[in-house]
N, C-alpha and C positions, 0 to 999 in steps of 0.2 A: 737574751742577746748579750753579748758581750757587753762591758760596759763603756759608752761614749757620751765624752766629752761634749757637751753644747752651748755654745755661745747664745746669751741674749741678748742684743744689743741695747736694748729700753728695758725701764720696767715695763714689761707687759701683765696683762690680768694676771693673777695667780695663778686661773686654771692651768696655763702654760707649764710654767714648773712645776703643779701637780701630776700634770698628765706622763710629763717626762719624768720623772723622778718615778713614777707609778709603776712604768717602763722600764725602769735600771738604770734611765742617763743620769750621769752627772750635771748638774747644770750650772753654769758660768754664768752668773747674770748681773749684767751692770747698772748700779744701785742709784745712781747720782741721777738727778732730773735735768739738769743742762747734757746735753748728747756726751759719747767721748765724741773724744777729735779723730781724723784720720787717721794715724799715724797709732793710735789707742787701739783702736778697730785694729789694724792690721796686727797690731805685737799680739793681741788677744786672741785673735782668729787661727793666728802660728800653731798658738798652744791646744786649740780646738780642732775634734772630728766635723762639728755641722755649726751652719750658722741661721738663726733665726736674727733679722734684720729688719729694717722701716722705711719707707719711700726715703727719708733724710738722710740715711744711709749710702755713703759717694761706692758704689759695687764696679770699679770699673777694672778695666785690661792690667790697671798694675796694681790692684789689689788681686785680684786673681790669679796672676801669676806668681805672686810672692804666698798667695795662701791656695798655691794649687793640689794641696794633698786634700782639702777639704772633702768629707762624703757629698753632702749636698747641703744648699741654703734655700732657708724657705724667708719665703715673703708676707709678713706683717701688714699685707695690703691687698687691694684686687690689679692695682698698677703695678707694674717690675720698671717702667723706664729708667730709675736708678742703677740697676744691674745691666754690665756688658753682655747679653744673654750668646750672643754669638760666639762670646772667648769664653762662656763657662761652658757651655759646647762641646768647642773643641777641646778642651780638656777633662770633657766628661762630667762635668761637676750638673748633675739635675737641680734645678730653681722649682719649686712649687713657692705658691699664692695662693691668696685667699677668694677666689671668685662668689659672687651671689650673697656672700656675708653680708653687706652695707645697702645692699639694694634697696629696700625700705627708709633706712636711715639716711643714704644719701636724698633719695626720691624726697622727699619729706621737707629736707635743708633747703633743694630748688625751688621745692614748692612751695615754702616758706617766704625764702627772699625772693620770689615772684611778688606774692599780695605785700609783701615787706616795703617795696619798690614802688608797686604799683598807686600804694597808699600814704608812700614817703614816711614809714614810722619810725628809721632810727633818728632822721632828723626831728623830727615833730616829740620824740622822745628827749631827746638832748636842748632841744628849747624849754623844756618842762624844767631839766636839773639846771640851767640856764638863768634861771629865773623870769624868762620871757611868755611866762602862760598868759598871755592877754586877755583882750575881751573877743569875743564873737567877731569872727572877720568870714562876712561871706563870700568872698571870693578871695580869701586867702591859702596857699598850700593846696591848690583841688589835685586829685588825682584822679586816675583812671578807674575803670571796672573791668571785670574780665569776662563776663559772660557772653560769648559767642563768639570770643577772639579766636584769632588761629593762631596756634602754637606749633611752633618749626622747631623740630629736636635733629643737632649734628651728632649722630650717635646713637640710634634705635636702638640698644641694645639692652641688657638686661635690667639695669638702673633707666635709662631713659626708656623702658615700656613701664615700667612703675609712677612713671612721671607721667607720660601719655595717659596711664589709664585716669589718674589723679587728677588733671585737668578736663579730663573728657566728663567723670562722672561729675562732679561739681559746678565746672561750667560750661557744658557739653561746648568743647572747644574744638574747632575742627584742627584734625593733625597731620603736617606735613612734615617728611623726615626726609633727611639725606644721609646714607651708607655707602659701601663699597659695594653691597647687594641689599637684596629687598628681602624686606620681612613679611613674610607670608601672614602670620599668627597677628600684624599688627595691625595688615590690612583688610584681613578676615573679620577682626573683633571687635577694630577702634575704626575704622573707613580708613587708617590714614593713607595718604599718599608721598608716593616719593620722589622726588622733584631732585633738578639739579641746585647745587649748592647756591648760585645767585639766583633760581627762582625762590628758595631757600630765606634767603635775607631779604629779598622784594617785597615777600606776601606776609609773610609773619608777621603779626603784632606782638608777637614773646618769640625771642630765638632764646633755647637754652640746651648748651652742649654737655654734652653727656661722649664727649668720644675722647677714647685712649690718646696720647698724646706720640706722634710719630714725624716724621721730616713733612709729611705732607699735611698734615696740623697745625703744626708749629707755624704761630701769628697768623694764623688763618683768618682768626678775625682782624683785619687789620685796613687802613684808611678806606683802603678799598671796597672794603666789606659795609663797615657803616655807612659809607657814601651811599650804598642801595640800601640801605632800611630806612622805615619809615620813621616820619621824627615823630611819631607818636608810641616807636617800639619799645622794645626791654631787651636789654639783653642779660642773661641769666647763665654765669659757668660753675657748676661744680666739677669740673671735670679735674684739668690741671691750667695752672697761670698763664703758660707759656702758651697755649691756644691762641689766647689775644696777647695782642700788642697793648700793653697799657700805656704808652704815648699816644700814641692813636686813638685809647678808646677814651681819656683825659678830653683830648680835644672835642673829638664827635658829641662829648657832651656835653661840650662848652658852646658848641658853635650851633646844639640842637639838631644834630643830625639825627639823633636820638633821644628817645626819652629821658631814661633812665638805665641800671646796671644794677644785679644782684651779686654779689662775688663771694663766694667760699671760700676760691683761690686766687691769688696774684701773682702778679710776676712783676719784680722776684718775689719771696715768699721768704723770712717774714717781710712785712711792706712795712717802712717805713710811718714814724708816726704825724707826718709832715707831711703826708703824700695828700694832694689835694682831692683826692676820691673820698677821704672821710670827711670831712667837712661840707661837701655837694649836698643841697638840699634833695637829689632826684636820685642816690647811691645808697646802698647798705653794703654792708663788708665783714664777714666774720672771717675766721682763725682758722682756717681749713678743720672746719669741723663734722665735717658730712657724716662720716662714720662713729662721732660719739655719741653712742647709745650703749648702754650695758649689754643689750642684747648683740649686738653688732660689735664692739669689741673681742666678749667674751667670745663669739663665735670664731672672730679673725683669731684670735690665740687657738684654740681649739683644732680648728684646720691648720693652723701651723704644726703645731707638735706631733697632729696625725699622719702630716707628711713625712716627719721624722721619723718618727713611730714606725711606719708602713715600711720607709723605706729600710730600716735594721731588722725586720721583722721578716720582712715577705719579700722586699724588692722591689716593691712598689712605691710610686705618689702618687697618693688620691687625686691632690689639684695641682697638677705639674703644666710649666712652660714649654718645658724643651722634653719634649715625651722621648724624643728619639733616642736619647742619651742610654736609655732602659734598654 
């Protein structure tokens, strides 16, 4: 194929620019580890046929129209809510993602900072470097157990049935899930069932969302929500921040409406190192890191550049958004 231009926005895994380069692209790849700025992204993008980009990446209506020669951009992730996916659309520009890459890797993170939570270990950790390892306190710090809890997933879908199956086989947990439709394959293999969204937060002893991040999402977990869960629950998001309201869910765990919180993601994101969720004895909190695994990485590059690839090649994206564009 001809030879084109490709913007990387990160450093991504190597395989990336090996694959492209393997291809004939040129590849543009920005070397610095603090992100560019907006305004870096756009002058670079000018100069580029495709853009390979990352959730931190702002893809909206007036970068698009200032870089609407663009062939296509792919996505660095299984999320696109950064990208105006409607204005690349209309102007023809195809989005491929990374779908099924992180699924393990994420599954893994929730299901980490579940027993993380439920066992209170980053604080019972930071007492140790603290210098506060005392003596034997039997009714000190107790936590919970999971065995035979029910786990309520917002979001059945390819990441949350790896979580489903995760919790079922370990602590044969019964599973409730709320979607926009039913999942056959989950109710088939795992019993779960699919409840409406505040039967959803009523029953559950673990809520943990696993759903794409959309206007009807957005602070879904919010006063309201924790006022019906039980204060002996979890709530656990890898999903994205903006799901819940962290005012909201600050309070609920102050006031015990709830038990505890696992969090991947925050809102906003990065969170503050002040923010009083790190310091809660009943909270863990990591760096949005669901998908760092080498496996999971390398994959996500991999699927990137074969959307590039496919699409100078054949015409095609393997794992595209806006299929119609084609």
């Amino acid at each position: 194929m001809a030879r084109k231009k490709v913007l990387l926005s990160r450093i991504f895994p190597k395989l990336a620019t090996q694959l492209l380069e393997e291809a004939g692209c040129e590849v543009i790849a920005w070397d610095k580890e603090q992100p560019m700025s907006y305004e870096e992204l756009t002058s670079k993008a000018k100069n580029c046929d495709a853009l390979f980009c990352t959730l931190t990446d702002k893809i909206d209506s007036t970068f698009l129209n200032a870089c609407s020669h663009l062939d296509i951009i792919t996505q660095f992730a299984v999320g696109y809510d950064n990208i105006a996916i409607e204005v690349a659309t209309k102007l023809g520009i195809p989005v491929g993602y990374a779908p099924n890459a992180m699924n393990e890797a994420t599954a893994d993170i929730a299901f980490g900072l579940m027993i993380a939570t439920a066992r209170k270990m980053f604080f019972m950790n930071q007492k140790i470097k603290d210098g506060k390892w005392g003596s034997f306190d039997p009714v000190g710090h107790l936590g919970l157990e999971l065995k035979g809890k029910t786990l309520g997933i917002l979001g059945l879908g390819r990441i949350g049935m790896v979580m489903a199956k995760k919790c079922k086989g370990a602590y044969d947990m019964k599973i409730l899930y709320h979607n926009r439709n039913s999942n056959p394959e989950a109710e088939s293999e795992l019993g779960a069932t699919w409840v409406d969204f505040e039967t959803l937060v009523a029953e559950s002893d673990v809520i943990s969302a696993h759903c794409a991040l959309t206007p009807e999402t957005k602070d879904i977990f919010n006063k309201s929500a924790f006022d019906k869960m039980k204060p002996t629950s979890l709530f656990i998001n890898t999903a994205r921040g903006a799901v819940h309201n962290e005012t909201d869910l600050i309070n609920a765990l102050k006031k015990g409406s709830i038990w505890g919180a696992g969090l991947d993601v925050t809102n906003p994101e990065p969170m503050k190192p002040d923010n009083p969720l790190l310091t809660m004895e009943n909270v863990c909190v990591l760096p949005h890191i669901g998908s760092a695994t080498i496996t999971a990485r390398n994959e996500m590059a991999r699927m990137g550049a074969t959307n590039i690839i496919s699409f100078y090649k054949q015409g095609t994206v393997p794992y595209i958004v806006n299929l119609e564009v084609l």
